[in-house]
C-alpha positions in Angstrom: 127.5 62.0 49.2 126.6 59.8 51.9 129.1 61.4 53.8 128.3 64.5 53.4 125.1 64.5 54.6 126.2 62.1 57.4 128.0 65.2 58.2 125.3 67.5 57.8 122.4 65.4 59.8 125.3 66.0 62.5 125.2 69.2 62.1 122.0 69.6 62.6 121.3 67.2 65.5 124.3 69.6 67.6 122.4 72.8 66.3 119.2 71.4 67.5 120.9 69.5 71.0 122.2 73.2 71.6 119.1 74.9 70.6 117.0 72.7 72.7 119.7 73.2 75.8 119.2 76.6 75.9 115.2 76.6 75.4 115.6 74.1 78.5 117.8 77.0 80.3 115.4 79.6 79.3 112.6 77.6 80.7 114.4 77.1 84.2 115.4 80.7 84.5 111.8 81.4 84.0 110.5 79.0 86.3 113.1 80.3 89.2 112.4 83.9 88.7 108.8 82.9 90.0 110.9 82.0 93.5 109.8 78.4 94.1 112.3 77.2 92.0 111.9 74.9 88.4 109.2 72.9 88.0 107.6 73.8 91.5 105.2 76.3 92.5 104.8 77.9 96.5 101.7 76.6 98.2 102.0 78.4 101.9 103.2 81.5 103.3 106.2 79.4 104.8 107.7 79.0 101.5 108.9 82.9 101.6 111.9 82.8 103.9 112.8 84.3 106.4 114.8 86.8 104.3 111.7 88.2 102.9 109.5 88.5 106.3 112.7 90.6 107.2 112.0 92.8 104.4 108.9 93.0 104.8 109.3 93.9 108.9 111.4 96.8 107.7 109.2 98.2 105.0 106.4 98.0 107.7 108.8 99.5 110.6 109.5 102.6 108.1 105.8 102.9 107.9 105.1 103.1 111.1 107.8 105.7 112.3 106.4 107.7 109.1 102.4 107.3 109.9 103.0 106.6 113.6 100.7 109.7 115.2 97.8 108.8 112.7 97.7 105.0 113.3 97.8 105.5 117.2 94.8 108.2 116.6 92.8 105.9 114.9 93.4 102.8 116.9 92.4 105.2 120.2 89.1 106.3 118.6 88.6 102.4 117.8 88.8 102.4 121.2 87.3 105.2 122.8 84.1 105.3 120.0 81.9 102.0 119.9 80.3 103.7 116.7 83.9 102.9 115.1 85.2 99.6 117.5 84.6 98.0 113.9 87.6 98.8 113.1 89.9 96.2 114.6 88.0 93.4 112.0 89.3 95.6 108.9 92.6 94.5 108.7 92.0 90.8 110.0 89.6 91.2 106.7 92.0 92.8 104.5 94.8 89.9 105.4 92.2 87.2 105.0 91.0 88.5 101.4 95.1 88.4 100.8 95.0 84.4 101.8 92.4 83.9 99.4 94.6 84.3 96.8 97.8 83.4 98.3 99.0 81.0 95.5 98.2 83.5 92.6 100.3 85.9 94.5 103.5 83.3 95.7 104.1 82.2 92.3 103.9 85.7 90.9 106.7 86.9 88.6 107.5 90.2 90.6 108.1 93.5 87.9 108.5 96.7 90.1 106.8 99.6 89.0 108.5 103.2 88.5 104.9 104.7 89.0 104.9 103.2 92.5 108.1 104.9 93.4 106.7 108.0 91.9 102.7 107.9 94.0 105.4 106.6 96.9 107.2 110.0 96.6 103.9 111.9 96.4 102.5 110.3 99.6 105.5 111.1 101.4 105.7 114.7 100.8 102.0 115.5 101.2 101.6 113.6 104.4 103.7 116.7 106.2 102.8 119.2 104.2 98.8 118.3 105.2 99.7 118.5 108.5 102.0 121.8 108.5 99.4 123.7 105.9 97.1 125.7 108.0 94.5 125.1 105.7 95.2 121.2 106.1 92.4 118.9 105.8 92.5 115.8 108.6 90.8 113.1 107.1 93.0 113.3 103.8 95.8 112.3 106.1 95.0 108.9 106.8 93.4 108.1 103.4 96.8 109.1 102.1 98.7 106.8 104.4 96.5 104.0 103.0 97.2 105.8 99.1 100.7 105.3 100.5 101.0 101.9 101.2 99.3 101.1 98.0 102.1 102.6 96.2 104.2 100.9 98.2 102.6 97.1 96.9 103.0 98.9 93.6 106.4 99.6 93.6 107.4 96.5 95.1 105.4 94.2 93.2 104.2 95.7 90.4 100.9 95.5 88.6 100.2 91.7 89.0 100.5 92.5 92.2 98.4 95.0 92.4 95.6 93.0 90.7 95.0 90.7 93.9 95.9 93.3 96.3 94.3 96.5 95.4 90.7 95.3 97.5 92.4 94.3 100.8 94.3 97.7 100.4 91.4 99.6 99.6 89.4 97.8 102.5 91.1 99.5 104.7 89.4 102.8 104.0 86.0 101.3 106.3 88.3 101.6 109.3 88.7 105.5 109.0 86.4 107.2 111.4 85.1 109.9 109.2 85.4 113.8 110.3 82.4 114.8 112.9 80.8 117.1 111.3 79.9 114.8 108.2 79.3 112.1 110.5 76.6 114.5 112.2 75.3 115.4 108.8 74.8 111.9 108.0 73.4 110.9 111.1 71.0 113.3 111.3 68.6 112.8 108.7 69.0 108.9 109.7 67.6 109.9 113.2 64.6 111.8 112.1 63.8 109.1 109.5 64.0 106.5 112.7 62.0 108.9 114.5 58.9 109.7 112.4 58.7 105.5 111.2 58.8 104.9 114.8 56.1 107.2 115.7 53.7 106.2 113.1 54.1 102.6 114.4 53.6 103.5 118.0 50.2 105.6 117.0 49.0 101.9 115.5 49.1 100.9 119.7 45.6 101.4 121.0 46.2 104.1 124.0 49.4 105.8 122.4 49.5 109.1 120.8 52.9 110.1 119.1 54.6 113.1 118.1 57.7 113.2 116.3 59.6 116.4 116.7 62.9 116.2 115.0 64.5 113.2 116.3 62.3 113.5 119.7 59.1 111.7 120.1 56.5 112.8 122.3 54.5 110.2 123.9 51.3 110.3 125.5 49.8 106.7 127.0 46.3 106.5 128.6 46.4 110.2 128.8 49.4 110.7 130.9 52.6 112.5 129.3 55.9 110.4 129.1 58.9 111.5 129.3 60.0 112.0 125.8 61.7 109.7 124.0 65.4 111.0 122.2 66.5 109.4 119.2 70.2 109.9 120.0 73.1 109.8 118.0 73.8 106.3 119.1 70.3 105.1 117.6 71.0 107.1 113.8 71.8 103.6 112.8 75.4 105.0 111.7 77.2 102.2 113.5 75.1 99.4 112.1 75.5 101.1 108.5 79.4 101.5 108.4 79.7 97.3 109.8 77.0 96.0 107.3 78.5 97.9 104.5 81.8 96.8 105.2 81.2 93.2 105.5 78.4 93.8 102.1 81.7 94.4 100.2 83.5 91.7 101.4 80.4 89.2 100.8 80.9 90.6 97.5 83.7 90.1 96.7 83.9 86.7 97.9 81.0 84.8 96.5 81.4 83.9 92.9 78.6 85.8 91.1 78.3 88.2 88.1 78.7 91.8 88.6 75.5 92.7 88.8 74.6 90.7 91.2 77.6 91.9 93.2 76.4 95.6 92.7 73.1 95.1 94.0 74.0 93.4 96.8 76.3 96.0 97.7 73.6 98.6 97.0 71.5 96.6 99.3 73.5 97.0 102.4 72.4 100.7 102.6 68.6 100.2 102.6 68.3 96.8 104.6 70.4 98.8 107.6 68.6 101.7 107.8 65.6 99.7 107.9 66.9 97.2 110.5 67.9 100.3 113.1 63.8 101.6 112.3 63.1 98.6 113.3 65.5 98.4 116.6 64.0 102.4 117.0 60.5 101.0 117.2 61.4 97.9 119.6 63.2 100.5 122.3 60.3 102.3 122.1 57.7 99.8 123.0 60.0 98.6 125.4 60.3 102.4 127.0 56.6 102.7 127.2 55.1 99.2 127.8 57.8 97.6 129.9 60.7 99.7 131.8 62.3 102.3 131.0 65.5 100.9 131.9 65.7 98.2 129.6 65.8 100.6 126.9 68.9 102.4 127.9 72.8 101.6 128.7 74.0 97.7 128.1 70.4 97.0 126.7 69.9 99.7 124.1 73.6 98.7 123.1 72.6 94.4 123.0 69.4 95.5 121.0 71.7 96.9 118.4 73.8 93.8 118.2 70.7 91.9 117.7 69.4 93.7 114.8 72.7 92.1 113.3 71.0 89.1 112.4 68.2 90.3 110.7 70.4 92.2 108.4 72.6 89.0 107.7 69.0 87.4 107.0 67.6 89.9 104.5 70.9 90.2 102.5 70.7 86.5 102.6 67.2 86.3 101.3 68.3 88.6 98.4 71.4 86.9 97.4 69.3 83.5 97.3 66.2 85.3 95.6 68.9 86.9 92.9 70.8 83.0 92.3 67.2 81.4 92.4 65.7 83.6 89.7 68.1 84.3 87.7 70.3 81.1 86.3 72.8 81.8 83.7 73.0 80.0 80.8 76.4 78.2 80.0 77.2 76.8 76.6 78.5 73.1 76.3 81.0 73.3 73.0 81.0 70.5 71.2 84.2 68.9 69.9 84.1 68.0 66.4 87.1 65.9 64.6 88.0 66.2 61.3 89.6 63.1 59.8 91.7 63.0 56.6 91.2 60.1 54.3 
C-alpha cells in the first residue's frame, strides 16, 4: 500500500510539475504578446523599434500620396487665413493627448479589427468618388480623410486602441476650415450682436450718439459725424471662438473632473468668447473715437484680439474653480472588517 501511493503522490506531483510548466508558458506568451517582453512593461516611445516607426512611416506615406491635394489645401489656408492659423496647434495637441496615455497604449495587447478594414475600404472609395460626383460636397472630403485614418487606428489596433485614441483623432476636426458660406452665416449674426452691445456702451459716453445699423455703427461725437465704424468679418469673434473652443475640449478632457463638470465647461467656451470679442468690439471703438483711428486698425486691431485671450483663459478659469469650490464630492471610506473563526 505504501507503495502504491508512493507511486501515486508521484504521479501527481509530475501532473501538477507539468500543469504548473505550462500555466508558467501560458503566462510568458501572454506577457510577450503585450511586446515588452515577460514580466516587463514599455515605459517610452523608444521601446517600439525601429521596425515599427518603419511601419508606421509607410502607413503614413500611403496616406499622404492618397489625401495629398486636401492636406496641402488645408495647410495653405492655415497659412493664407489668420481666422484658421490655429490650425498648426491641432495636431501638436492631438500627439500630446496621445503621450498622455502612452503606457496604456505600449503595453496594449494589439487585436485588429475587421470593421476597420471594412470603414478603411469605405473611406477609400468615397474620397474619389466626392471629388469626381458633380454634386460633390467639399468639406466632406477632409472630414473623411480624418474618418479614414481612424479606421486605420481601428484596423491596426483594434478597439483598445481605439479607446485612448479616438479624442486625438477626432481633435483633428478643429483644424478644418469650415466652407464660406457657413462661416459667413455664422459670423454674421456674431457681428451684429458685437455691433448693437458695442453701441449701447458707447451711448453710456457723455458726447456720443450711436447707431447700430447691421454690423455698422454710426457715430456722432460733440456733434460732428465720424466716419463709421465696420464691424468686419475679422471682428465676428469667429477666430477667437474656433481657438477657445478647441483648447475648452482639450481642458476637458485633461483635468480630472466628473462629466458634468466637463460639459459645462465645454458649453462655456461658447458664451465667455462671444462675450470677450463684445468686449474687444467696444475697446476698438473707444479707441477709434477717443484716441486715433489708427490704433484701431491693422497690427493693432489684430494684438487687441490676442489680448482678449487672457480674459477668456481667466473666466473659464473662474468657472472651473467656482464648479470644484462648490461642489465637493463625496467619497466613501470602506471599512475592512475580519471575520475570525474560533
Amino acid at each position: 500500500m505504501a507503495d502504491k501511493e508512493s507511486i501515486i503522490d508521484k504521479g501527481l506531483l509530475k501532473s501538477g510539475n507539468k500543469q504548473s510548466s505550462i500555466v508558467q508558458h501560458q503566462n510568458g506568451v501572454s506577457r510577450s504578446s503585450f511586446g515588452a517582453g515577460a514580466g516587463s512593461s514599455r515605459t517610452g516611445w523608444h521601446e517600439l523599434g525601429v521596425h515599427n516607426y518603419v511601419k508606421m512611416l509607410i502607413i503614413a506615406g500611403l496616406f499622404y500620396c492618397l489625401f495629398h491635394n486636401e492636406i496641402d489645401r488645408i495647410v495653405q489656408r492655415w497659412v493664407s487665413d489668420s481666422s484658421w492659423s490655429h490650425g498648426f496647434l491641432i495636431p501638436l495637441f492631438s500627439l500630446y493627448f496621445i503621450n498622455q496615455h502612452k503606457t496604456e497604449i505600449l503595453n496594449l495587447q494589439i487585436r485588429p479589427s475587421y470593421w476597420g478594414l471594412f470603414f478603411l475600404i469605405c473611406g477609400i472609395v468615397f474620397y474619389p468618388l466626392n471629388i469626381a460626383s458633380p454634386s460633390g460636397y467639399a468639406y466632406l472630403r477632409p472630414i473623411g480623410m480624418i474618418a479614414t485614418l481612424g479606421a486605420i487606428v481601428l484596423f491596426l489596433g483594434g478597439w483598445r486602441l481605439v479607446k485612448y485614441t479616438w479624442l486625438p483623432v477626432a481633435f483633428l476636426v478643429f483644424a478644418v476650415p469650415l466652407p464660406s458660406r457657413y462661416y459667413v452665416a455664422l459670423t454674421m449674426p456674431m457681428r451684429k450682436l458685437a455691433a448693437a452691445v458695442s453701441t449701447a456702451l458707447l451711448n453710456l459716453v457723455s458726447g456720443v450718439e450711436a447707431t447700430a445699423n447691421g454690423v455698422v455703427i454710426d457715430v456722432i461725437y460733440n456733434g460732428q459725424h465720424i466716419e463709421p465704424l465696420n464691424v468686419a468679418e475679422a471682428c465676428s469673434g469667429m477666430r477667437l471662438l474656433m481657438a477657445f473652443l478647441a483648447l475648452g475640449v482639450a481642458m476637458a478632457y485633461l483635468h480630472y473632473r466628473p462629466i458634468w463638470q466637463r460639459i459645462i465647461l465645454l458649453a462655456s467656451t461658447i458664451p465667455i468668447a462671444v462675450f470677450c470679442n463684445m468686449i474687444r468690439v467696444t475697446v476698438i471703438g473707444f479707441i477709434y473715437i477717443f484716441w486715433d483711428p489708427r490704433y484701431a486698425q491693422d497690427v493693432y486691431h489684430d494684438m487687441l484680439g490676442m489680448a482678449m485671450l487672457p480674459l477668456a483663459f481667466a473666466l473659464y478659469g473662474s468657472l472651473a474653480w467656482f464648479m470644484s469650490s462648490l461642489f465637493i464630492e463625496e467619497t466613501k471610506v470602506a471599512e475592512d472588517i475580519v471575520i475570525r473563526k474560533r
